[in-house]
N, C-alpha and C positions, 0 to 999 in steps of 0.2 A: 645207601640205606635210608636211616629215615631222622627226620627233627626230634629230637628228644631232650627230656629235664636228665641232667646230670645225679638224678637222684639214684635209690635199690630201692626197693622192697623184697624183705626176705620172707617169703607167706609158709607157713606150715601147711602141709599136704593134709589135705581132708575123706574121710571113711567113705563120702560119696562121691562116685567114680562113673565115667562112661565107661559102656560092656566091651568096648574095641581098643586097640591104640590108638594115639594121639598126642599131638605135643601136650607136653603137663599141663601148663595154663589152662589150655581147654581140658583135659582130662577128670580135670577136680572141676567137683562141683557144690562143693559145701556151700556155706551162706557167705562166708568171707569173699569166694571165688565170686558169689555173684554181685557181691560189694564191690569190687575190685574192676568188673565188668560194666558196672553203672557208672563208676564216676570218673574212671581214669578217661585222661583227654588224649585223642588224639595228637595234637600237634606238642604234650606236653608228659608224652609215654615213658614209663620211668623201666629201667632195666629190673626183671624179674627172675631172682633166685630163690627156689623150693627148696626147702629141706622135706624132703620124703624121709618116710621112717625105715624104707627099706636100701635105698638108693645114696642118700645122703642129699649131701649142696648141687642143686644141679640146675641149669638154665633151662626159664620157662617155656624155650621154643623145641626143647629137646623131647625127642618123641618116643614113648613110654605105654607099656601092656598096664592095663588093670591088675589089681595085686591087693593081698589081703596082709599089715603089717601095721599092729598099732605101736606106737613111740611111747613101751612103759618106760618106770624111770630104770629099768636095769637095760633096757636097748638103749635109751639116752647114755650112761654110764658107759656101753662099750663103743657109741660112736667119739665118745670126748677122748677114751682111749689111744683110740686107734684114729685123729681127728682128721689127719693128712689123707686119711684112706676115705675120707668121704669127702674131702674137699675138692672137688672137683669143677665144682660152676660157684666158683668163688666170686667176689666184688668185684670191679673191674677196678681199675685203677685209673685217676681221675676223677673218682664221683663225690661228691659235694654233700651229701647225709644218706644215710638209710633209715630205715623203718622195719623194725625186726615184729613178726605180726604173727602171734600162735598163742597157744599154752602156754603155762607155767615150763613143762617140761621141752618144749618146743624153744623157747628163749632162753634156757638154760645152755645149749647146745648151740645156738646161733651166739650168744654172747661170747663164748669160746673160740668160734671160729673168725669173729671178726677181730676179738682180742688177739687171736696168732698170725693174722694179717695186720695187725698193725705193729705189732714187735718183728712184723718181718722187714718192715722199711716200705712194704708195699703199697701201703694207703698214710696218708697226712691229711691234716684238715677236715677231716671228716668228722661231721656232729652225728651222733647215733642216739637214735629214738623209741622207744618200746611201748606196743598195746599195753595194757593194764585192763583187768577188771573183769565183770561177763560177755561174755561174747556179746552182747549188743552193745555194748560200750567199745567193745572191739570195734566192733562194723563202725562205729561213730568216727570213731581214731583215723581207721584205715581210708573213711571216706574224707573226712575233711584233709588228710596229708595228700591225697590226689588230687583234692578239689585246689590244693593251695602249691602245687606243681605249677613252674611256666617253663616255655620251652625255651632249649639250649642249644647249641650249633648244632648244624650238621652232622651227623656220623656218617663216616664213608668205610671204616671196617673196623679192626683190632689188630691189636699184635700178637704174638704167640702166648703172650702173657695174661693176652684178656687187656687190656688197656688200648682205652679207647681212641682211634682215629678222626680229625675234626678236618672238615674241609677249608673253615678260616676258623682263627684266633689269633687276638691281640692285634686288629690290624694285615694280618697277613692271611694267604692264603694258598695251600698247595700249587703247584706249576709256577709258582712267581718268582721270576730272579731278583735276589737279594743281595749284597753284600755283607759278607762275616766279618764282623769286626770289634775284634774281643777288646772290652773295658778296659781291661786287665793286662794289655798289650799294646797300648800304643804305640810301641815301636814297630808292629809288623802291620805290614801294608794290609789293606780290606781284599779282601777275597770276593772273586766272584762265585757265585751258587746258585743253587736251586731247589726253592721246597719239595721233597716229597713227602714228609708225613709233617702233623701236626699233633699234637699230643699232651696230656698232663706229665712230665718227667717227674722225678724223685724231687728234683728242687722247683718244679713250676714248670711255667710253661716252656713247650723244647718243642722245635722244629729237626727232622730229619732231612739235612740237605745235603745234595750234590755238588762238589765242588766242581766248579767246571774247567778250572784250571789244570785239574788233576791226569798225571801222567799212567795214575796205574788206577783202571775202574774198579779191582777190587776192593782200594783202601781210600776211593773216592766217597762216600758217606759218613756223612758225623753228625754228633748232636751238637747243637748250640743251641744256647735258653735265646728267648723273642731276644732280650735286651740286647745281646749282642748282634744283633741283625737291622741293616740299614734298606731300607728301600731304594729301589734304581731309576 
């Protein structure tokens, strides 16, 4: 996939639309979208979740009909409702801040759903940040939080979860044999293995490795966090 900042932005869907399908990012064309098109960096591209007013949470590469659905405050009220049934292009896991960017009634709705991502256990550490004011002080916000993006490893996929895959971290990098060798166990000899994922775990950073010793390949895969993993 591609170099990217470990950041979100969650954009509120806007009333001007192209007349065809298209993934959402291009789809909307509001003034934010073309804010969003001016200053975002390539090498420093942040992961992008819409909350559309008809659709809910949903990722900005996900491709979507034009549609007429504005976000009063009584559709706000039945998405907070029903919040699991819109959450569907949720935050990934891993990411390092967001930027919640809409309305009043638009951030009402976003703060909800990143609040029930983090009483899930699903996101830690995460600083969260919100537009304020009239939309041109919006575009200000939106512009300098991209201009002040830098890029972050590698992504080479996700998991079923939405959590993010890195080709290195912490020194290491997928395909490289390791050895396991838990803190916490100095009595058991180091393991040999080998990376295949790399990822932000619940407690940090966690490599998915292959034991290579292992007699039975179905329960040959484990997590172990970087610290416990020695170089060969």
């Amino acid at each position: 996939m591609s170099t990217c900042s470990p950041a979100v932005i969650i954009l509120a869907c806007s009333a001007t639309k192209l007349t065809h399908a298209a993934p959402a990012l291009d789809l909307y064309q509001g003034v934010m979208y073309s804010t969003f098109r001016a200053n975002v960096k390539r090498e420093a591209r942040p992961h992008v979740v819409i909350l559309s007013a008809l659709h809910g949470f949903i990722p900005g590469d996900q491709v979507i009909e034009p549609y007429e659905q504005r976000l009063t405050p009584e559709r706000a009220n039945e998405m907070m409702a029903r919040l699991d049934d819109f959450m569907r292009g949720s935050i990934p896991a891993g990411s390092r801040k967001v930027l919640l960017a809409g309305g009043a009634e638009y951030r009402r709705v976003m703060r909800a759903a990143v609040e029930r991502q983090l009483a899930r256990g699903d996101l830690s550490g995460m600083k969260v940040t919100e537009t304020s004011g009239g939309i041109g002080y919006q575009r200000q916000q939106l512009g300098a939080f991209l201009r002040g993006l830098v890029s972050g490893p590698e992504i080479v996929g996700r998991q079923p979860n939405g959590t993010l895959l890195y080709r290195t971290m912490g020194g290491f990098s997928v395909g490289q044999n390791v050895n396991v060798a838990y803190r916490t166990r100095p009595d058991l000899p180091a393991m040999p293995a080998r990376i295949a994922e790399l990822f932000q775990g619940p407690v940090g950073p966690t490599a998915n490795v292959y034991l290579l010793g292992s007699k039975n390949p179905d329960k040959a895969y484990s997590w172990v966090g970087l610290g416990d993993l020695q170089a060969t």
